[in-house]
N, C-alpha and C positions, 0 to 999 in steps of 0.2 A: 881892547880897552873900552871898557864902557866909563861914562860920567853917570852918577845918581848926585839929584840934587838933592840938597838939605832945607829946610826950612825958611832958610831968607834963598835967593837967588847968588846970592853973592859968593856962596861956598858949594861943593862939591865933595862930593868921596870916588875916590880914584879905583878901578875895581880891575887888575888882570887877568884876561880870561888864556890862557895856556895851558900843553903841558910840553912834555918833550921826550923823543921816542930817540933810537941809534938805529941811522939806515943813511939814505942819500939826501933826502929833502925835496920830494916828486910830490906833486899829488895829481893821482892817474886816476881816467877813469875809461867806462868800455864806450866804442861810439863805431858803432857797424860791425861789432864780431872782433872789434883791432880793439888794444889797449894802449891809449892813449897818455902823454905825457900832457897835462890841461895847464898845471905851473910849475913852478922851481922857486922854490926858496930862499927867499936873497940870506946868502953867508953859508947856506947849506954845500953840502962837499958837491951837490952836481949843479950848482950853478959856476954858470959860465961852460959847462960840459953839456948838460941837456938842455933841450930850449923846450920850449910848447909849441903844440905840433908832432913832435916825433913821437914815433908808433914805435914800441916795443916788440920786438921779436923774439927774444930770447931771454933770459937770464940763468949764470952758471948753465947753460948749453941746452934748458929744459924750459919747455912753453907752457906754464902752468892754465889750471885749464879756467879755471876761476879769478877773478879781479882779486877777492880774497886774497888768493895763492900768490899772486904777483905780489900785493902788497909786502905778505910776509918773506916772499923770496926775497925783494930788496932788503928788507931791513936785516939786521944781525950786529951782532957786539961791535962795538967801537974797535975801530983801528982794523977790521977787518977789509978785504977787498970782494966787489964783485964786479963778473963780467957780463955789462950786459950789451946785447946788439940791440942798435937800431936802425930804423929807417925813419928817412924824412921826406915830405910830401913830393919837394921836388927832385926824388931821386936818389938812390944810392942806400948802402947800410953800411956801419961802421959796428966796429965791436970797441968800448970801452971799458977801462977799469976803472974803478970809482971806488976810493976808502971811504968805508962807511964811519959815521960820528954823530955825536949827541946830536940831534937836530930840536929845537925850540921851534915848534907852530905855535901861532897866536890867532886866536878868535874872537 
């Protein structure tokens, strides 16, 4: 959300900057050759399932070889499920499922 002021100070116009995509609600990026979980979106279907920090190993069983390809391998139509593995720094991988749903980013 940005403020733009108007001519006196006393007022404002209110401007939403969004859109909104159907996947998990990650935003990953690459950090040493790993693809990284950076945040999780508060309300999105993988908060409180994925934290920041965890390394992606997999999705639906295949290591796409591009950030791109991750991105799009998570995402897919609403009410769908996918499986992805992870690992976290201190240790261990886990494979969850995760219904994907409209998720709203804000910038």
């Amino acid at each position: 959300m940005y403020r733009m002021a108007a001519r006196d100070c006393g007022s404002y116009h209110r401007v939403d900057r969004a859109y909104t995509y159907s996947g998990i609600g990650v935003v990953i990026e690459r950090e040493q050759g790993q693809v990284v979980v950076r945040r999780v979106l508060p309300g999105a279907p993988a908060d409180g399932v994925l934290y920041p920090g965890a390394r992606l190993v997999s999705v639906d069983g295949e290591a796409p070889a591009s950030l791109e390809s991750w991105a799009e391998s998570i995402r897919g139509p609403a009410g769908t499920s996918v499986d992805v593995v992870v690992a976290y720094p201190c240790g261990g991988k886990k494979t969850l499922q995760i219904e994907r749903d409209i998720v709203r980013m804000e910038y």
